[in-house]
N, C-alpha and C positions, 0 to 999 in steps of 0.2 A: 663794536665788534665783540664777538664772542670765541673761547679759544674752549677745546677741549683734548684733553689729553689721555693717550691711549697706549696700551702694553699691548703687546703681543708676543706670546711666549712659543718659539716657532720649533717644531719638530726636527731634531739633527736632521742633515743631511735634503731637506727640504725646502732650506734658504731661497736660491732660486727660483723656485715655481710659488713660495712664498711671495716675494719681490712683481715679480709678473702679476701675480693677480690683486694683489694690493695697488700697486699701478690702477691695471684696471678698474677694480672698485670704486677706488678715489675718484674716477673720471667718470663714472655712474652716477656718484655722488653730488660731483661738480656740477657736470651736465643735467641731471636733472632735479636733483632737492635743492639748488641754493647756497649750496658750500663754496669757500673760497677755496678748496683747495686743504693740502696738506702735506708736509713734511716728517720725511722718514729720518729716527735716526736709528742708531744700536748704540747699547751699552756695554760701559768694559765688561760684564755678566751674558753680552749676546743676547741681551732681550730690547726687545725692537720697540720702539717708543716712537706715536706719533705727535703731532703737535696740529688740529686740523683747526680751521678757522671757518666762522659762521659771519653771516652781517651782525646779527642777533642771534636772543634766545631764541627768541621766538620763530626764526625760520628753521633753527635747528629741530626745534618742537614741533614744526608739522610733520602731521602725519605722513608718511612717504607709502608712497604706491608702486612696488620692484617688478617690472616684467616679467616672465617666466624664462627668461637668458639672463637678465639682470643678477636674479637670485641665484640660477647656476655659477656665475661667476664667483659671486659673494659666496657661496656653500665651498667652492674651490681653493679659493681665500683659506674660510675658516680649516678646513680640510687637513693644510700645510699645522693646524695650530696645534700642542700638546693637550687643551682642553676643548679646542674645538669650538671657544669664545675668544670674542675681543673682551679686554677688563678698561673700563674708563677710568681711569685713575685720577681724573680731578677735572672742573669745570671752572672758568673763570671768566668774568667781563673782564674786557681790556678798560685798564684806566688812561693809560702813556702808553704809546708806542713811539719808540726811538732811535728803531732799527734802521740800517742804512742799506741799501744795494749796493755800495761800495766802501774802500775803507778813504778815510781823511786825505784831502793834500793839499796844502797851501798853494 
């Protein structure tokens, strides 16, 4: 598995429609490059941190082909952002995963 991590520094007041179309996105993503998916969080700074998940590099690494709604959406997205980019803040192969869907109970 491959993990990449992402900021998004989102315009006051645009949180919401921020949230929407990042949704969205992500299921563009999913549906059709190869993604598993990905996790929103915020920071105590209010800046929006994802956590997205690939099988590999190398499905993250192909080329992707956007529809021309696909990228309206994605433009909508960035739109919400103060720069108008996503920042990748770091890329990582997973070594150990040890995550649980639930907590312990004897």
């Amino acid at each position: 598995m491959f993990i990449v991590v992402l900021e998004f520094n989102v315009k006051p007041g645009l949180e919401n429609k921020f949230l929407k179309y990042w949704q969205l996105t992500t299921d563009i993503i999913y549906k059709n490059f190869g993604s598993l998916g990905s996790r929103l969080h915020i920071s105590d700074t209010n800046t929006y941190i994802a956590y997205a998940q690939w099988p590999s590099l190398d499905v993250y690494e192909t080329e992707q082909d956007w529809s021309e709604v696909d990228i309206e959406i994605r433009n909508k997205m960035r739109e919400t952002l103060i720069d108008g980019q996503v920042k990748v803040i770091n890329k990582f192969a997973v070594m150990s995963d040890l995550t649980k869907s639930k907590p312990y109970q004897e």
